[in-house]
C-alpha positions as CSV (number, residue, x, y, z in Angstrom):
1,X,0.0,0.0,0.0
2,X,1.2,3.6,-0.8
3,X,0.9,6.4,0.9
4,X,2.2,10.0,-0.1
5,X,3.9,12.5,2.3
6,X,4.7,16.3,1.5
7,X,5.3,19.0,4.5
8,X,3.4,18.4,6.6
9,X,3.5,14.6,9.1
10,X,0.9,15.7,11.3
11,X,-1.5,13.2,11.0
12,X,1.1,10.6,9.7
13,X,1.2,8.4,12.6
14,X,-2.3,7.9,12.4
15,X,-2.9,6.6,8.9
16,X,0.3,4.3,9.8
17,X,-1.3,2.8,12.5
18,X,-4.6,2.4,10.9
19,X,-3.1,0.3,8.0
20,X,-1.1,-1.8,10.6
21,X,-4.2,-2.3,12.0
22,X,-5.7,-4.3,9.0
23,X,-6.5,-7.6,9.4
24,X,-5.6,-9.1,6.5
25,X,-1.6,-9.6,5.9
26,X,0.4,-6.6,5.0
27,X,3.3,-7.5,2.3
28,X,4.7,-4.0,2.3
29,X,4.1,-0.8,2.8
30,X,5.5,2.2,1.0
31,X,6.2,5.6,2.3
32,X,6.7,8.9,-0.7
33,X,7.7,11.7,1.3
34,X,7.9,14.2,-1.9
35,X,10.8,16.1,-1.8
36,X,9.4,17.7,1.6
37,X,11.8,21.0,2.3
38,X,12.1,19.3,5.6
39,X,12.8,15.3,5.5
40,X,9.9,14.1,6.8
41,X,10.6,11.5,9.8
42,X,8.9,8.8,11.6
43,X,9.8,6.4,14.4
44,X,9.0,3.7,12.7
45,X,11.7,3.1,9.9
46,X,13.7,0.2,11.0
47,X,11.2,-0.8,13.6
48,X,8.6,-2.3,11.0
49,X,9.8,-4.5,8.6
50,X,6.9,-4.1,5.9
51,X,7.9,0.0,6.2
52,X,9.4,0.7,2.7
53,X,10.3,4.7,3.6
54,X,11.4,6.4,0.3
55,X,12.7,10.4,-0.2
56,X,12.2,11.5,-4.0
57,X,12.4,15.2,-5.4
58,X,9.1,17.2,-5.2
59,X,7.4,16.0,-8.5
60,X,3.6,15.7,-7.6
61,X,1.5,14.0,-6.1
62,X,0.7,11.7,-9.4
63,X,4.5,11.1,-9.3
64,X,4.8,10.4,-5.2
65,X,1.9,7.7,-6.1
66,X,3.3,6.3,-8.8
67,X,6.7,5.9,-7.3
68,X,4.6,3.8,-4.6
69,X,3.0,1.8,-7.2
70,X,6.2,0.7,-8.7
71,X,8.5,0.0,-5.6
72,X,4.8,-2.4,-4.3
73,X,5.2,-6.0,-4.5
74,X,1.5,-7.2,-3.8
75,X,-1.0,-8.2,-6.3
76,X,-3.4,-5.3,-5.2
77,X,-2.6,-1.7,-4.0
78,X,-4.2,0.7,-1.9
79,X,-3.6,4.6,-1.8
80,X,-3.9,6.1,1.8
81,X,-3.2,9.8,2.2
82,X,-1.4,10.9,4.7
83,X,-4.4,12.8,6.4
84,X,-6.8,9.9,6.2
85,X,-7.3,6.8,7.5
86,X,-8.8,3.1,7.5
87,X,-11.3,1.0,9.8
88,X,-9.3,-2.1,10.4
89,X,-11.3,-5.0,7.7
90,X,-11.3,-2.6,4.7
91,X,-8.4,-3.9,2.7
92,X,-9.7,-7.4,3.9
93,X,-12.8,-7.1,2.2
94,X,-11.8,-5.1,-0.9
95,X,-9.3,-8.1,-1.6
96,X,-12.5,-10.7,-1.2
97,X,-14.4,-8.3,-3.7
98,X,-11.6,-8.3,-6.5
99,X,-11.1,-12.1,-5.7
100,X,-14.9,-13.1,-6.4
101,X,-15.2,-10.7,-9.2
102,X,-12.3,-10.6,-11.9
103,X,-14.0,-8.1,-14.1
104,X,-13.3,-5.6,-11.7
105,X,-9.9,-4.0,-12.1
106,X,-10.4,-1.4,-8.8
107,X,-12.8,-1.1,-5.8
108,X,-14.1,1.7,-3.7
109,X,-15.5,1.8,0.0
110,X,-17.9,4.4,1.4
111,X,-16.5,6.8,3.7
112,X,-17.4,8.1,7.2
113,X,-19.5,11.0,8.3
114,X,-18.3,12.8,11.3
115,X,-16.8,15.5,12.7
116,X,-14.0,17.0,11.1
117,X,-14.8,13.7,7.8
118,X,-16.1,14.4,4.4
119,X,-18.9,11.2,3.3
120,X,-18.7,11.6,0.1
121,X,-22.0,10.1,-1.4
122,X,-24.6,9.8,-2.8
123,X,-23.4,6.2,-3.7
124,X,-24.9,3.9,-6.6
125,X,-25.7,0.2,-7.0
126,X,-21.8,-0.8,-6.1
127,X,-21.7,-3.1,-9.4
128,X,-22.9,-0.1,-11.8
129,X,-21.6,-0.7,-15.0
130,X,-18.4,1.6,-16.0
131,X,-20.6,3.8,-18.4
132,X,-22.8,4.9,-15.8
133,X,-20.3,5.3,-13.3
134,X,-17.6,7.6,-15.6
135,X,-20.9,9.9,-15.8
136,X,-21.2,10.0,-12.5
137,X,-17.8,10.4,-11.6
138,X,-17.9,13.1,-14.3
139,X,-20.5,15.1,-12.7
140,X,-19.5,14.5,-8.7
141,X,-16.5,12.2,-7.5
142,X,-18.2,10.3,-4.9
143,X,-14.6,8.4,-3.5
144,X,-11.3,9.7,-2.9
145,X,-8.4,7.8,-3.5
146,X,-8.0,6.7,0.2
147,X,-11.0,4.5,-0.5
148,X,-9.8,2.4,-3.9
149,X,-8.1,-0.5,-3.7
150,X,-6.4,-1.6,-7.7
151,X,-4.6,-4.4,-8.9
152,X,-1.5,-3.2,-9.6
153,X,-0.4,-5.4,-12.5
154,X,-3.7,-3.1,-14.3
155,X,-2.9,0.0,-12.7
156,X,0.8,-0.4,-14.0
157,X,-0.2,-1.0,-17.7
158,X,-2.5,2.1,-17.7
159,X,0.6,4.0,-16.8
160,X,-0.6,4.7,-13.9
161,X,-1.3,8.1,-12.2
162,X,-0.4,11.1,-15.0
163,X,1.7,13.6,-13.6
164,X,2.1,17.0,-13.9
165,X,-1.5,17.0,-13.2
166,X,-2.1,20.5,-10.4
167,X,-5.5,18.4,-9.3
168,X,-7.5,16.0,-11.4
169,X,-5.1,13.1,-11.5
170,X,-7.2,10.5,-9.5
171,X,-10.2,11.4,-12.0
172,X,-7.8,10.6,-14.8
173,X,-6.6,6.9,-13.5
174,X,-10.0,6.0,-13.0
175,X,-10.9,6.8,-16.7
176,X,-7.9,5.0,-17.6
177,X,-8.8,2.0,-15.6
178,X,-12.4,2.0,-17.6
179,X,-10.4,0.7,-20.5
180,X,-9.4,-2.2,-18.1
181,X,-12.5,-3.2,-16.2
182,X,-15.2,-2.3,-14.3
183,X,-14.9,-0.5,-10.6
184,X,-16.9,-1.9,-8.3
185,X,-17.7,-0.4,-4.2
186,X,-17.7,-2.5,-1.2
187,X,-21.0,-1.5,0.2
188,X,-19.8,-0.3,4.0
189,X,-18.4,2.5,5.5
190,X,-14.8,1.9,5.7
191,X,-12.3,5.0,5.0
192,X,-11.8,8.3,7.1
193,X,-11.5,11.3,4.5
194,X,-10.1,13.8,7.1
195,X,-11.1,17.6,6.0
196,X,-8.9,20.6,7.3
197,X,-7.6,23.5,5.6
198,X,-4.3,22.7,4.1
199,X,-6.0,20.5,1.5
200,X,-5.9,21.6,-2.2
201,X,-9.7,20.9,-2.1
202,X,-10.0,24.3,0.8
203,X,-8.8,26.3,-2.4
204,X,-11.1,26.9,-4.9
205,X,-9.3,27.8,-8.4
206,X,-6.7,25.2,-7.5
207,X,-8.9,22.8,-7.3
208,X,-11.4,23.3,-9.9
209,X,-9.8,25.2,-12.9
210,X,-6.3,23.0,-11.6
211,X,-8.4,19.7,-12.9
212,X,-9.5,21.8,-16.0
213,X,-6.1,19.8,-17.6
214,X,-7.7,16.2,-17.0
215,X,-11.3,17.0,-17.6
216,X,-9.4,18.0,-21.5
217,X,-7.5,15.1,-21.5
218,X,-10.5,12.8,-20.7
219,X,-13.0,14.4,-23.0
220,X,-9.9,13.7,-25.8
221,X,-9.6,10.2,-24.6
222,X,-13.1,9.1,-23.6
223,X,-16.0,11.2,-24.7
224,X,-17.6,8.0,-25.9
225,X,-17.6,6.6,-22.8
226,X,-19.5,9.8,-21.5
227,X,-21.8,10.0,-24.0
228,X,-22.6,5.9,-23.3
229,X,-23.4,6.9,-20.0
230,X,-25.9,9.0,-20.7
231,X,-24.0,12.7,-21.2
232,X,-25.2,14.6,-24.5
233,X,-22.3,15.6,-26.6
234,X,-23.2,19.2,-25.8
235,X,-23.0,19.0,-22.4
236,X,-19.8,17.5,-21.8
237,X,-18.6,20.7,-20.4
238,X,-21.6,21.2,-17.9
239,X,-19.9,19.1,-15.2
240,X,-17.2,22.2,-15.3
241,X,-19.6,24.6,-15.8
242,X,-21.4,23.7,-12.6
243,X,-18.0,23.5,-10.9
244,X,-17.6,26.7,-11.6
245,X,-21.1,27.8,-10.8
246,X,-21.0,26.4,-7.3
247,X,-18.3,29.0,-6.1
248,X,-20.3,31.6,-7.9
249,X,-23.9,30.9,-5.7
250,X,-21.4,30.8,-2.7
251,X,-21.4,34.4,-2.9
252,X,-17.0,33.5,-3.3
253,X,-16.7,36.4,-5.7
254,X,-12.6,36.5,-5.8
255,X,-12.4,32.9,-6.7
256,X,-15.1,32.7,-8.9
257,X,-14.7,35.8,-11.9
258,X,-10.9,34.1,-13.3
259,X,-12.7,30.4,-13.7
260,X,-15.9,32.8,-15.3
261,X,-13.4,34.4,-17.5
262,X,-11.8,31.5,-18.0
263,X,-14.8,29.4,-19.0
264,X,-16.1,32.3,-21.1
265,X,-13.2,32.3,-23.0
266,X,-13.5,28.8,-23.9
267,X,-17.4,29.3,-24.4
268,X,-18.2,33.0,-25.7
269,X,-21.5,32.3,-26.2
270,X,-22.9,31.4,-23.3
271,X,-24.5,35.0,-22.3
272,X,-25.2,33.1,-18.7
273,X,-21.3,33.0,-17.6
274,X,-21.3,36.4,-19.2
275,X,-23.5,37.5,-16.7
276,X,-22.4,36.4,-13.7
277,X,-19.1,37.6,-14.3
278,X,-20.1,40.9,-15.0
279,X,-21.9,40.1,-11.5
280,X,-19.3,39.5,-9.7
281,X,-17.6,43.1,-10.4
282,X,-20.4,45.0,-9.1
283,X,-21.3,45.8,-5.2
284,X,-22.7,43.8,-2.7
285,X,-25.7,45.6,-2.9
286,X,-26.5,45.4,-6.4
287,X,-25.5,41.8,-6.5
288,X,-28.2,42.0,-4.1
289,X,-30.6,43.5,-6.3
290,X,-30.1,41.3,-8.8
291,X,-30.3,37.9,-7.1
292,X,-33.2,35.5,-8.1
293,X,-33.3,37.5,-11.5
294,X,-30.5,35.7,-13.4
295,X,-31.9,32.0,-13.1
């Protein structure tokens, strides 16, 4: 299993302990930390013999993961962030899922709603075909990364994560896995996806308009497998669009007019974008005014 490191260790210990914690045999587990300005250290190198802890040049989180993936040695392979963590059977029963079904190249798990955790959801029928579940992941990812489990031979002959990717890179490998097999979810609740602000997903343009480069790539790649699933032709851009849109209706002004701009500019026709950016250099008060006008 791999797990990624950059700056920051805090919650470290944590996702360490919930993997050695699993109650299914661990062959190896590989620490990235990713060129961290500070080595990162922990008190467990030498002291567990499954700890593979590897220092590489700051290239990405695509890179870190990939690094992980190759330097593996198990059949399957799990991706834990450093900031999140596992309930002790959920490797255990993603391997029994990929065992009984050998169409499925990757599985997911639900994750857990609490204080301070992100759920994720809505979830569909777990053995939706990979059509279907590319739209879905097209319009909302419903799993993070913490929560797949892949067999690695697959995940190695995709090529695995691309890098250079700002954010967008999971949503990539799992388009390239389509080409594979299907994804299936384990049904339970099984992964911690920790929220706090020093994730990429607290800033808005680095998050949205930095996944702008795989949502390209994918359309390039896979717009058939869109449309299959259910997405007109004309709308492959809507998932963006509403991206976009969200930060707007959050009133997030700053963040929202360069993705409007930059969305116009792709799509100078559509007089709605127009309008909301034109919005979002007025006052308050007239924004005010306006509100419930513009549908």
């Amino acid at each position: 299993m791999v797990i990624p490191c950059y700056k920051n260790d805090e919650f470290l210990g944590e996702a360490l302990e919930s993997v050695l914690a699993q109650t299914c045999r661990l062959v190896d587990i590989v620490v990235i930390d990713d060129g961290s300005p500070e080595p990162l250290t922990c008190p467990w190198v030498g002291k567990v013999p499954s700890l593979n802890w590897i220092r590489t040049s700051n290239r990405g989180l695509g890179s870190a993961r990939n690094t992980g993936l190759r330097a593996a040695k198990t059949e399957f392979v799990a991706f834990l962030d450093a900031d999140d963590f596992w309930e002790p059977n959920k490797l255990e029963l993603q391997q029994e899922l990929l065992d009984r079904y050998p169409a499925a190249v990757a599985c997911y798990t639900r994750c857990i709603a609490s204080d301070g955790f992100f759920a994720f959801g809505p979830f569909p029928d777990p053995k939706l075909d990979r059509d279907s579940l590319a739209a879905m992941l097209w319009n909302a990812q419903f799993f993070p990364p913490s929560s797949v489990l892949v067999r690695r031979e697959v995940a190695l002959r995709v090529g695995g994560f691309r890098e250079g990717l700002v954010n967008g890179e999971d949503l990539d490998m799992w388009f390239r896995l389509f080409t594979e097999g299907e994804i299936y979810g384990v049904d339970k609740e099984l992964t911690w996806y920790r929220v706090h602000d020093k994730q990429i997903t607290n800033n808005d343009i680095r998050k949205i308009r930095g996944a702008k480069e795989a949502r390209r790539e994918i359309l390039r790649l896979h717009s058939d497998r869109l449309v299959r699933g259910g997405i007109s032709p004309r709308q492959l851009w809507h998932a963006y669009r509403s991206e976009i849109l969200g930060v707007y209706f959050k009133r997030r002004f700053e963040s929202a007019r360069p993705m409007l701009w930059d969305y116009l500019k792709d799509h100078p026709t559509d007089w709605r974008i127009a309008i909301y950016l034109v919005l979002t250099l007025l006052p308050a008060r007239w924004v005010a005014f306006f509100r419930g006008r513009i549908g």
